[in-house]
N, C-alpha and C positions, 0 to 999 in steps of 0.2 A: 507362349512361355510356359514351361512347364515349374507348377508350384514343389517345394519342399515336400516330402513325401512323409506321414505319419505323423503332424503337427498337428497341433491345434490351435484354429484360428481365434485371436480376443481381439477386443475393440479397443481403440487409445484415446483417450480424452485428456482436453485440459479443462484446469477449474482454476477461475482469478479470484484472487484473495483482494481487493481494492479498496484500499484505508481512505479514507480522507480525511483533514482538517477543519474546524470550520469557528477556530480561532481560540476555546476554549476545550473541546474534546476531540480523542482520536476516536474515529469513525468506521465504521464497516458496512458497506456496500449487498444489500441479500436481496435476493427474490424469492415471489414463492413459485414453488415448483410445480409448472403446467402438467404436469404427465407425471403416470404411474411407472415405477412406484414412487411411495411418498409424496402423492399428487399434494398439491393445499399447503406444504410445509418447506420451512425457510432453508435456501440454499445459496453456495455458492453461485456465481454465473460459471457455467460451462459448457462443454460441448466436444462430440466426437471432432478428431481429426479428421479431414479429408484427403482424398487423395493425393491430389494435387497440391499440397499444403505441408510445410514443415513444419515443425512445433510452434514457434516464434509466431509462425505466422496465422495458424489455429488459434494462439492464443491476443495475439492484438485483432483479430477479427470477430470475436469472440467479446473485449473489451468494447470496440467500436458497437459493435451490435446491442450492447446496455447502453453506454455512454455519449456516444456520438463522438468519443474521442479519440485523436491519434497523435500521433509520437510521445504519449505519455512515458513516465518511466515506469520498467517494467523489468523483472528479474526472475526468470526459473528458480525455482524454487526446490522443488522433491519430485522425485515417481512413486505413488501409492500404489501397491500391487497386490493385498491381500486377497486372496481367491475369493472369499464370501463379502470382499466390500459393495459390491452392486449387488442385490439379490436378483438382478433382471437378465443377467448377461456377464460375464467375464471381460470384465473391462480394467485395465490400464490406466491412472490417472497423473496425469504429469501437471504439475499447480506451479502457478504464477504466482507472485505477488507484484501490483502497482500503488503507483500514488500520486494521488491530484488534487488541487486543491478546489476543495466544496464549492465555496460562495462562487469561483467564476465559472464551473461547469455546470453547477446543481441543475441549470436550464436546460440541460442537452441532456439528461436522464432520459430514456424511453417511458413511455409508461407500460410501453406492452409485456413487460415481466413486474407489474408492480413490486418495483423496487424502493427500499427503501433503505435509509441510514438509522443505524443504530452507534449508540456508544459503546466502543470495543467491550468496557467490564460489564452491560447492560446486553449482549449479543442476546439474541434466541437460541433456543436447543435446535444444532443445525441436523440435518440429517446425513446419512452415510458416517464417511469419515472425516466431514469436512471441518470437525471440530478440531481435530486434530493438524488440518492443514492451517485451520488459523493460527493454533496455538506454535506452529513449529514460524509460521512467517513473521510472530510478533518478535521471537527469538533472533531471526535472524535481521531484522527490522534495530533493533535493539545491539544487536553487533555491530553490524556495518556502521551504523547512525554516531554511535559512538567515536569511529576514528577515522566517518569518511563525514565529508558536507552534505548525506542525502536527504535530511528531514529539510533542506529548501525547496524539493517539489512539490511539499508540502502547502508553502506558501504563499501568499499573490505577491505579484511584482514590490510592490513599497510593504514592507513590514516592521514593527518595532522593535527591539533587545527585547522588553517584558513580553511582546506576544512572543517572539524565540524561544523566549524561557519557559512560558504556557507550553509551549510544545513538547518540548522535552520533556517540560514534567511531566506532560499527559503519556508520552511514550513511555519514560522509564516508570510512572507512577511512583514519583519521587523529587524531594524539596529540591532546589541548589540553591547556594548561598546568590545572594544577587551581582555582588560586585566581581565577585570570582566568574561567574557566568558572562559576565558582562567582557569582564577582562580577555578573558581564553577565548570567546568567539568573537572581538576585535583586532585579536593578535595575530588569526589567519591572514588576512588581510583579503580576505573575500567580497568586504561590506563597504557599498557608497555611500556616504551619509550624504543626507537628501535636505534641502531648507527648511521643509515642511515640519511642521511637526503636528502629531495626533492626539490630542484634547479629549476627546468621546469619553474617555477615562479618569482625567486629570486636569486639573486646572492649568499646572503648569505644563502637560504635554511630554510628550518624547519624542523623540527626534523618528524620522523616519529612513531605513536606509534601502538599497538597493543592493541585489546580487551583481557581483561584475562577472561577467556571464564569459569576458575570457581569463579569468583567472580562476575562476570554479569548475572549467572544463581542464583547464590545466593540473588542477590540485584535486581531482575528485578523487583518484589512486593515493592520492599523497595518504599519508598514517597523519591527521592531522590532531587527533588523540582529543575531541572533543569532552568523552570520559571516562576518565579510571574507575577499569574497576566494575563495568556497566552491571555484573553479575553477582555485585553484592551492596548492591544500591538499598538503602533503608525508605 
């Protein structure tokens, strides 16, 4: 097969941006970085594309290979292409953002990239441009979430209204009134209320409920307006 005549070849990479929850902070997934440049210092997980391999697919193998995990949720994100971003090589980087919840994965972390979690506002000074890819996937984290149901992958299966509300606040870094909160995300009608209720907190407990897992595949497009306004949140 004859190549393109007078081009120049670069490399393509993806790099996952992977939050997690772990009931009271939003979380950020890093390693440190085996290889020059920037050996020793915190990065995203990444990795060239292969051959044989479409974006999608570089980048949940890519995931699987930190986490041990698969079919998580997972969203392209950007292509970072500034000539002088890799000092090593002309490379291409097209960034993921996922999301899983901590407590029931934390076990299937590798250790072979000592990886570790941090609290998003607590990150380390990442290297390259990856500061920037977290900063752009908190934004778009923060949009979606707002008017779609996606901060429940966030969650384990049984979870409470106040931990919901922990969540949010930790996304948007910001109060909500509790009843209003309460109200708008019962009124989707997404949520099973469960007999149980969770004590660890409260004397009297709160109820515990459940994702109904076919009416949240049904409504995840829907504009379910969880919050006005997401970009001028105090």
């Amino acid at each position: 097969m004859t190549r393109y005549s007078r081009q120049t070849r670069m490399l393509v990479a993806v790099d996952c941006i992977i939050f997690g929850f772990d009931g009271q902070d939003l979380k950020l997934l890093l390693i440190k970085r085996g290889f020059e440049p920037e050996k020793g210092k915190w990065s995203l997980m990444g990795g060239f594309v292969q051959t044989d391999e479409d974006l999608e697919q570089a980048a949940a193998r890519t995931l699987t290979k930190l986490t041990g995990l698969e079919g998580v949720y997972m969203e392209q994100l950007a292509a970072f292409g500034s000539p002088d971003r890799d000092p090593m090589e002309r490379t291409l980087s097209v960034s993921y953002f996922a999301l899983i919840d901590i407590n029931q994965y934390k076990q299937q972390i590798t250790d072979e990239y000592k990886a570790e979690w941090f609290p998003l506002r607590d990150a380390p000074k990442l290297i390259f441009d990856h500061a920037k890819m977290v900063e752009e996937a908190q934004a778009r984290l923060r949009y979606k979430a707002a008017i779609h149901p996606l901060l429940f992958e966030l969650l384990p299966t049984r979870f409470t209204i106040p931990q919901l509300q922990i969540l949010f606040e930790a996304v948007y870094d910001a109060g909500f009134d509790k009843r209003n909160f309460s109200r708008k995300v019962l009124s989707t009608g997404l949520l099973v209320k469960q007999k149980e209720k969770e004590r660890a907190t409260s004397k009297r407990g709160a109820f515990y409920y459940k994702l109904d897992k076919r009416k949240y595949s049904a409504k995840f497009h829907a504009f379910l307006n969880f919050v006005s306004d997401p970009g001028n949140l105090k």
